[in-house]
DRENLO-781462 format. One record per residue (C-alpha): residue number from 1; residue in three letters; chain; x, y, z. Coordinates in steps of 0.5 Angstrom, whole numbers, plus 2048, in hexadecimal, padded with zeros to 3 digits. Layout:
N
@nr->NUM rest->ALA kette->A u->X v->Y w->Z
...
//
This chain:
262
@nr->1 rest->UNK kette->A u->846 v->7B0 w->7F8
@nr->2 rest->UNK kette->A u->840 v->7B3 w->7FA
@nr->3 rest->UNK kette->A u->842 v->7B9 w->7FE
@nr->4 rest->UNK kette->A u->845 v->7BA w->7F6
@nr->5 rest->UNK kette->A u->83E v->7B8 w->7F3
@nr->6 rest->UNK kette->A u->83B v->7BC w->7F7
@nr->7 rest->UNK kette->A u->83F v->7C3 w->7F5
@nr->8 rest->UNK kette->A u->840 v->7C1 w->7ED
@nr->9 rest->UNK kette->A u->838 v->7BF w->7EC
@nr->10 rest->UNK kette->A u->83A v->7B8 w->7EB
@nr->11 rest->UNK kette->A u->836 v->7B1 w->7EC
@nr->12 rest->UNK kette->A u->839 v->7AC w->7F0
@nr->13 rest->UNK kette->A u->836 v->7A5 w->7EF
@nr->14 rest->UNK kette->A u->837 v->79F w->7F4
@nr->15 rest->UNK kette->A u->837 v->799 w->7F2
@nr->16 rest->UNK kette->A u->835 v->796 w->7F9
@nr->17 rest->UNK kette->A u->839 v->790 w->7FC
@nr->18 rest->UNK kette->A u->838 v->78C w->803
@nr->19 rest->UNK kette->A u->83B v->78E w->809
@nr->20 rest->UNK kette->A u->83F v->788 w->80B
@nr->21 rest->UNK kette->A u->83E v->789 w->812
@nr->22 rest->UNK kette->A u->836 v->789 w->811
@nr->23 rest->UNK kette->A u->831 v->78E w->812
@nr->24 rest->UNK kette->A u->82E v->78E w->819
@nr->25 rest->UNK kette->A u->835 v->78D w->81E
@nr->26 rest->UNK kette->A u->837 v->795 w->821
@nr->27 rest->UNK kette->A u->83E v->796 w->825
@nr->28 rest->UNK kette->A u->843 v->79A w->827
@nr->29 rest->UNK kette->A u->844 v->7A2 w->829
@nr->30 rest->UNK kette->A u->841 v->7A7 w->824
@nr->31 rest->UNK kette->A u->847 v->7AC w->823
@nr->32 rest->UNK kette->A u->848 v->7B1 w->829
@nr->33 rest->UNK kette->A u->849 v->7B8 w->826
@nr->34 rest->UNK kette->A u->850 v->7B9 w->823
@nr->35 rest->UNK kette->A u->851 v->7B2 w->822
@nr->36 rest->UNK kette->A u->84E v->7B1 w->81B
@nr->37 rest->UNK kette->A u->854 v->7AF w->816
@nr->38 rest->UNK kette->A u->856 v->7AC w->80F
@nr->39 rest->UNK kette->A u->853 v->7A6 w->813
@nr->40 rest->UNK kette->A u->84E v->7A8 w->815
@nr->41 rest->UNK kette->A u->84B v->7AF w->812
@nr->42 rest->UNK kette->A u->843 v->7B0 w->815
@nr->43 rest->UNK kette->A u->841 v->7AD w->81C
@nr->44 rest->UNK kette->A u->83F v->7A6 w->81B
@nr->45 rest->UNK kette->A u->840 v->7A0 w->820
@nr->46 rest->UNK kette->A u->845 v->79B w->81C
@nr->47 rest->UNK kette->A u->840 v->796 w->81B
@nr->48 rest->UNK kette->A u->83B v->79B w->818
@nr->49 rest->UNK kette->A u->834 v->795 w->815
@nr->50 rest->UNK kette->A u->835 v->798 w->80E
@nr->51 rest->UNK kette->A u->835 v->796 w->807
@nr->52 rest->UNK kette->A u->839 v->79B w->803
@nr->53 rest->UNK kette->A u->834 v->79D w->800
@nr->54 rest->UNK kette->A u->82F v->79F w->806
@nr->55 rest->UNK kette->A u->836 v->7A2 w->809
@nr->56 rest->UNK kette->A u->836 v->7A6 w->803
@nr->57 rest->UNK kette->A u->82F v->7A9 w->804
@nr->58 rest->UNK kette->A u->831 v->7AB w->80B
@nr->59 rest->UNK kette->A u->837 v->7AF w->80A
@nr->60 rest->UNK kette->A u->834 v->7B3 w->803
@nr->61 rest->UNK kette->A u->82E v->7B5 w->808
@nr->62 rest->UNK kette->A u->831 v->7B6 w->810
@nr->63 rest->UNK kette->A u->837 v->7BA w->80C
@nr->64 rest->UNK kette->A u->833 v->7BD w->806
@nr->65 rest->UNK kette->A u->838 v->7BB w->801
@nr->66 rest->UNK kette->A u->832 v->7BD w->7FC
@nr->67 rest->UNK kette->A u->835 v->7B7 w->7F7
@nr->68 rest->UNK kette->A u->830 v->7B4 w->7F2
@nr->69 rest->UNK kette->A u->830 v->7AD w->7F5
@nr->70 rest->UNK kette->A u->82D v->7A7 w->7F1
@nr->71 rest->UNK kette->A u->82F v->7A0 w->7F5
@nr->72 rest->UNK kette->A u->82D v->79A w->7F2
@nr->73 rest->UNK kette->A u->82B v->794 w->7F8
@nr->74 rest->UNK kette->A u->82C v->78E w->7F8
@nr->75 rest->UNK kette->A u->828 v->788 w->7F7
@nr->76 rest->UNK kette->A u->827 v->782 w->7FC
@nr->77 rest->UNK kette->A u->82B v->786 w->802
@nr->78 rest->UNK kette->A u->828 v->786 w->809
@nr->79 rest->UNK kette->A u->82A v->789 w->80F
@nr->80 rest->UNK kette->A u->82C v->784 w->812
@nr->81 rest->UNK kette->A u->831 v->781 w->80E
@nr->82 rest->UNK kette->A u->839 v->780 w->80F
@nr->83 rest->UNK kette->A u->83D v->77F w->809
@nr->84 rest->UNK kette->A u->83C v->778 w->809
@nr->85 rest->UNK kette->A u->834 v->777 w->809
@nr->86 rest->UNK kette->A u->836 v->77B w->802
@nr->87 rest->UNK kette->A u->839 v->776 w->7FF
@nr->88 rest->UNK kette->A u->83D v->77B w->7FB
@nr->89 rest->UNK kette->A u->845 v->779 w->7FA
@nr->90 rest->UNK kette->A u->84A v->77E w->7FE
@nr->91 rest->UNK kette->A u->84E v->782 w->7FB
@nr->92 rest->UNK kette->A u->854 v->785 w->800
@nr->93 rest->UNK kette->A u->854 v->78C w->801
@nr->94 rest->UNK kette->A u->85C v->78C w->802
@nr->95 rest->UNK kette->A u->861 v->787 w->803
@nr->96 rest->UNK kette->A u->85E v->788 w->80B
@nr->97 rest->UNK kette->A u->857 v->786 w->80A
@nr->98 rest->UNK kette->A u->858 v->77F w->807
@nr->99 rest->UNK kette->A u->851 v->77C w->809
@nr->100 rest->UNK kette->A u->84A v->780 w->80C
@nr->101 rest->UNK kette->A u->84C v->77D w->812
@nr->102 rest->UNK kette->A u->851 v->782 w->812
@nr->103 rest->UNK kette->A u->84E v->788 w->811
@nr->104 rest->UNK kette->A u->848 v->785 w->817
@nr->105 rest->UNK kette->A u->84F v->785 w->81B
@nr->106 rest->UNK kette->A u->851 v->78B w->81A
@nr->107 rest->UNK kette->A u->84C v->790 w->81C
@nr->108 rest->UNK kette->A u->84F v->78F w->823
@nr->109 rest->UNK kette->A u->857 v->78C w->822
@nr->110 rest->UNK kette->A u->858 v->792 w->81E
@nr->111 rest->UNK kette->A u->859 v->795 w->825
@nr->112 rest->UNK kette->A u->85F v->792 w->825
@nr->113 rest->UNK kette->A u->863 v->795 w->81F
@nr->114 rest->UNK kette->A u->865 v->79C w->822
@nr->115 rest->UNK kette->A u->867 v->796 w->828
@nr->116 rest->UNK kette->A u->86E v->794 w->82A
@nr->117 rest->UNK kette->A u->86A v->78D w->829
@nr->118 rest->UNK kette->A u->86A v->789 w->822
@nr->119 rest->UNK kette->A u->863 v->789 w->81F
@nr->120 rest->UNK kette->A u->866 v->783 w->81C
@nr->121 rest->UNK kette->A u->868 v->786 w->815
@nr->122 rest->UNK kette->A u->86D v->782 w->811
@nr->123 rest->UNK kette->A u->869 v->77C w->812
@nr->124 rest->UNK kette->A u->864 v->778 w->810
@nr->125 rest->UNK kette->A u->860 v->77A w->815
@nr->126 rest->UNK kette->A u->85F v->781 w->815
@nr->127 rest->UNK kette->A u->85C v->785 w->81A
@nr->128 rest->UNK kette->A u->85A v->77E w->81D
@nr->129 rest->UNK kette->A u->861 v->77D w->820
@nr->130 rest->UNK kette->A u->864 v->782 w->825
@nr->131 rest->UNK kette->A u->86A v->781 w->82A
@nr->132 rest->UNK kette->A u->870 v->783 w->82C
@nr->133 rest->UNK kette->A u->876 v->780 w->82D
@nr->134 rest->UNK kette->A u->876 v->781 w->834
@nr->135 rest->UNK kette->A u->86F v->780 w->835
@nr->136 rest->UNK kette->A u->86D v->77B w->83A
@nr->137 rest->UNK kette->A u->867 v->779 w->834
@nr->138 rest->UNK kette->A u->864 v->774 w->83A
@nr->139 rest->UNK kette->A u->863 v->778 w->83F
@nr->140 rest->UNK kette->A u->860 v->77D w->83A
@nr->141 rest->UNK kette->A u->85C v->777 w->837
@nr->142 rest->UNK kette->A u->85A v->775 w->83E
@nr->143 rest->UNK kette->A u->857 v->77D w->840
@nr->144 rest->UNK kette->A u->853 v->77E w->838
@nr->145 rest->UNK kette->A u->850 v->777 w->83A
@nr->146 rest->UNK kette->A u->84E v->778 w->841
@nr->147 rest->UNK kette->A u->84B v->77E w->83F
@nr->148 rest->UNK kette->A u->846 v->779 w->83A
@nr->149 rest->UNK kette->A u->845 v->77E w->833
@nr->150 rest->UNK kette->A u->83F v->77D w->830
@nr->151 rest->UNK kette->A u->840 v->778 w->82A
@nr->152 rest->UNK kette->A u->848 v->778 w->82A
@nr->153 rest->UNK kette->A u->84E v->774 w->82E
@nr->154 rest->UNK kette->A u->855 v->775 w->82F
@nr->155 rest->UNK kette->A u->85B v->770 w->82E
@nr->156 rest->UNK kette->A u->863 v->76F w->82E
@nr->157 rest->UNK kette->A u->866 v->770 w->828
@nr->158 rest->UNK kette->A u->86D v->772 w->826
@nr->159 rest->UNK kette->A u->86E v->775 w->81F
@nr->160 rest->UNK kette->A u->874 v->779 w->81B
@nr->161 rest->UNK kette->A u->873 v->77F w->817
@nr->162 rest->UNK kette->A u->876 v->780 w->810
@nr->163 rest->UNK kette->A u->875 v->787 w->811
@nr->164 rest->UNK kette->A u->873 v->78C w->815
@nr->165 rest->UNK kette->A u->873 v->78D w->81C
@nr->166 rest->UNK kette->A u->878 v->787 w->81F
@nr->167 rest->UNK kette->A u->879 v->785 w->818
@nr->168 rest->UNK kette->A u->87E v->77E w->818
@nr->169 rest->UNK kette->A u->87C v->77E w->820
@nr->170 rest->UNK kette->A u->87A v->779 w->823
@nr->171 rest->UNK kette->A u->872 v->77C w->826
@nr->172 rest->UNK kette->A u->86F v->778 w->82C
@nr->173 rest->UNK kette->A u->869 v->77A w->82A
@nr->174 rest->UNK kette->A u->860 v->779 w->82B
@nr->175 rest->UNK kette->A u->85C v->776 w->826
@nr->176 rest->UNK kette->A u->855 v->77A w->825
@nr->177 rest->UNK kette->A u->850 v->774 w->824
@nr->178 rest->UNK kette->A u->849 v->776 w->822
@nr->179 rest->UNK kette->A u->844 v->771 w->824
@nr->180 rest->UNK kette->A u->83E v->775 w->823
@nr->181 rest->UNK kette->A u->83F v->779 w->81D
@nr->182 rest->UNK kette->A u->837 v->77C w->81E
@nr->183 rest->UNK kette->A u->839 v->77C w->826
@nr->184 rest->UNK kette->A u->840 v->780 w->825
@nr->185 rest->UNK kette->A u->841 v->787 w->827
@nr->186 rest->UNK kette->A u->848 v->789 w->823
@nr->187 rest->UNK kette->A u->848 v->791 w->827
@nr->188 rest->UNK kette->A u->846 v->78E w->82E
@nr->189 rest->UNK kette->A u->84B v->789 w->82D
@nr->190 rest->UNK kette->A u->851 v->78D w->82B
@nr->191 rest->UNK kette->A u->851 v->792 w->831
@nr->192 rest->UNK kette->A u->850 v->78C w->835
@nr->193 rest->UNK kette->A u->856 v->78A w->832
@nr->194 rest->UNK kette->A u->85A v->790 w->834
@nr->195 rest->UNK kette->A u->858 v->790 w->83A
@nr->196 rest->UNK kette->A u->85B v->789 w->83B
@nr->197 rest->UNK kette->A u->861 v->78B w->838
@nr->198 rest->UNK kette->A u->861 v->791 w->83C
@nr->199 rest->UNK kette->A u->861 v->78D w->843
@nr->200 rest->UNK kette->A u->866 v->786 w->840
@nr->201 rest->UNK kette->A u->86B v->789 w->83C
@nr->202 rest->UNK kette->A u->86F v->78D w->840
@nr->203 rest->UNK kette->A u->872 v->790 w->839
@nr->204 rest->UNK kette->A u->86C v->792 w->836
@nr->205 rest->UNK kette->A u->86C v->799 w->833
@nr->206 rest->UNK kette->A u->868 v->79D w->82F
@nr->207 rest->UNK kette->A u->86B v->7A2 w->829
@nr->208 rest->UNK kette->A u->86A v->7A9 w->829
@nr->209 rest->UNK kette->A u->86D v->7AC w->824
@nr->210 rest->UNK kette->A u->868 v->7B0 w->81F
@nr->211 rest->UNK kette->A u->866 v->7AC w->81A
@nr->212 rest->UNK kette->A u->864 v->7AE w->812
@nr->213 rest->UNK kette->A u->85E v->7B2 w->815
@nr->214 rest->UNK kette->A u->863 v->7B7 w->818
@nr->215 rest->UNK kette->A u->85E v->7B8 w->81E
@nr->216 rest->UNK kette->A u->860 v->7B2 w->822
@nr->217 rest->UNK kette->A u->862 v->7AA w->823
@nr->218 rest->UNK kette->A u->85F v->7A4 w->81E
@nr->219 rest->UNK kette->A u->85E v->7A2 w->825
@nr->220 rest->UNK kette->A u->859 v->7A7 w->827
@nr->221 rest->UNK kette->A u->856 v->7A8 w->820
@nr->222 rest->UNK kette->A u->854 v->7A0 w->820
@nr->223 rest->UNK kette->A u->852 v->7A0 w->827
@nr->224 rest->UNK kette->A u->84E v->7A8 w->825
@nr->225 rest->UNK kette->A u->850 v->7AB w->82C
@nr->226 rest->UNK kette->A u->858 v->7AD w->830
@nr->227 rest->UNK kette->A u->85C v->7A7 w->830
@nr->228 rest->UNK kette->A u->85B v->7A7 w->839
@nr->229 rest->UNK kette->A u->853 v->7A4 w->838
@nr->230 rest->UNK kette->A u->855 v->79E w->838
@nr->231 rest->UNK kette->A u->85B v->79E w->83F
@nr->232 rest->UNK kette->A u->855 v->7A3 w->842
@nr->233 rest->UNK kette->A u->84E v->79F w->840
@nr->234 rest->UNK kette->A u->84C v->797 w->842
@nr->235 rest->UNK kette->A u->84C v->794 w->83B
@nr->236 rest->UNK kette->A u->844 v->793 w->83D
@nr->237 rest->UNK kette->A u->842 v->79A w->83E
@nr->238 rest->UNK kette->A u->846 v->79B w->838
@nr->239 rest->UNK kette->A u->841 v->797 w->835
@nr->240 rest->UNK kette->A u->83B v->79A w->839
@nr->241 rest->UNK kette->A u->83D v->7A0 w->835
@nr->242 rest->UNK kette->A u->83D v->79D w->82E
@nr->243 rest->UNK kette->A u->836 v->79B w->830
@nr->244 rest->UNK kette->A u->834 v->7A1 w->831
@nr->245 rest->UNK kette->A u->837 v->7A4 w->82A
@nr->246 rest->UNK kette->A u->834 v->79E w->826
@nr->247 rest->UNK kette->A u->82D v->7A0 w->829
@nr->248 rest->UNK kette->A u->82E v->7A7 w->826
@nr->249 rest->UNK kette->A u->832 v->7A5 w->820
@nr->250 rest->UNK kette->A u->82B v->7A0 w->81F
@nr->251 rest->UNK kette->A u->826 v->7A5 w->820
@nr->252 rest->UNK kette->A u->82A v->7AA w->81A
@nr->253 rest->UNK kette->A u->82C v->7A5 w->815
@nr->254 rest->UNK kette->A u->826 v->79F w->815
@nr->255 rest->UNK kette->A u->821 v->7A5 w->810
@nr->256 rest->UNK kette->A u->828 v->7A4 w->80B
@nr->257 rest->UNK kette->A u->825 v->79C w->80B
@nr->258 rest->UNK kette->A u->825 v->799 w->804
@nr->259 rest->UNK kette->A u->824 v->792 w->807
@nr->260 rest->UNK kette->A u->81F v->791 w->80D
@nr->261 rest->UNK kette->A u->81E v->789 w->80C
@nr->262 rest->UNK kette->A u->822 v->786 w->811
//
């Protein structure tokens, strides 16, 4: 809308609204060249600390999108707040995002749809349930707890999908449990997910085929680089590359704040 604006002289006005995830948490792989997409148009990490408005800013002036920009801030809102410190009702996106604890979750387990994994659509816990039916979930469960994830643990569960991947099946699955939403790391969480399943599940498989982007896999354009990272590159160093990405990604963007209050 605003590459649009930008040709044809138009103005664009942002009502601001707060990021669910808040504004100081930064995660995940900013996009390797090639692997921009649909689901990913400009180099960002998935977790990016913006507000809509702020991210606004930055795209019209790191792409010269020459778009009169107005964004009308928000009243009351700090960087520091999740969903829930807002007070604000939720409003599901989608049928797959049915509560703000969805949408935490997802920044990491959403690695899972281009999986051969149910990433626990078609059941009342979306994105916090994934499994199998051949999973052995308690060997998988005991590997994620061991590993101790900041402000997350793992339990048994088994769950049927009405639709989707193994729908009417019987899954032997894990269910993600945040203990610390202010604590948890969804992007760490979910390679460190892949990477379990990778080793304990002797099924698992990633899906290669081009995806809506026609350049490459929904896998590589969620994970911002080739699909082989994640057999090739430890989960830990996988995050040690994010932390470097972030740091940048912090140095550009924090001129685009409109709210400093923590």
């Amino acid at each position: 809308a605003m590459e649009a604006a930008g040709e044809n002289g138009l103005e664009v006005v942002v009502f601001d609204r707060p990021n669910p995830l808040g504004g100081l948490v930064c995660e995940g792989i900013v996009q390797q060249t090639g692997y921009q997409s649909f689901v990913g148009i400009k180099p960002m990490p998935v977790r990016y600390g913006l507000t809509i408005g702020e991210l606004a800013g930055y795209l019209n002036s790191k792409y010269h999108l020459n778009c009169r920009l107005t964004v009308v801030p928000m009243k009351n809102w700090r960087r520091s707040m999740l969903w829930d410190d807002t007070g604000l009702p939720w409003l599901p996106t989608s049928p797959n995002m049915p509560s703000w604890h969805t949408a935490l979750i997802y920044a990491g387990t959403c690695l899972l749809e281009g999986t051969n994994v149910s990433e626990g659509r078609g059941t009342t816990s979306p994105f916090r349930f994934f499994g199998a039916p051949d999973l052995n979930n308690n060997m998988v469960v005991n590997k994620l707890n061991r590993l101790q994830l900041p402000g997350v643990k793992f339990r048994p569960v088994w769950f049927t999908p009405q639709t989707d991947k193994y729908a009417g099946q019987v899954c032997a699955g894990v269910d993600l449990v945040v203990t610390s939403e202010s604590q948890f790391r969804s992007w760490l969480t979910g390679v460190a997910i892949l990477q379990c399943l990778i080793e304990s599940y002797s099924s698992f498989t990633i899906e290669r085929k081009v995806d809506f982007s026609g350049a490459h896999s929904l896998f590589e354009s969620q994970l911002g680089m080739r699909w082989e990272s994640i057999y090739t590159t430890d989960w830990q160093d996988l995050a040690a590359i994010s932390d470097e990405d972030c740091r940048k990604w912090a140095d550009e963007s924090k001129i685009y704040w409109i709210y400093r209050e923590i």
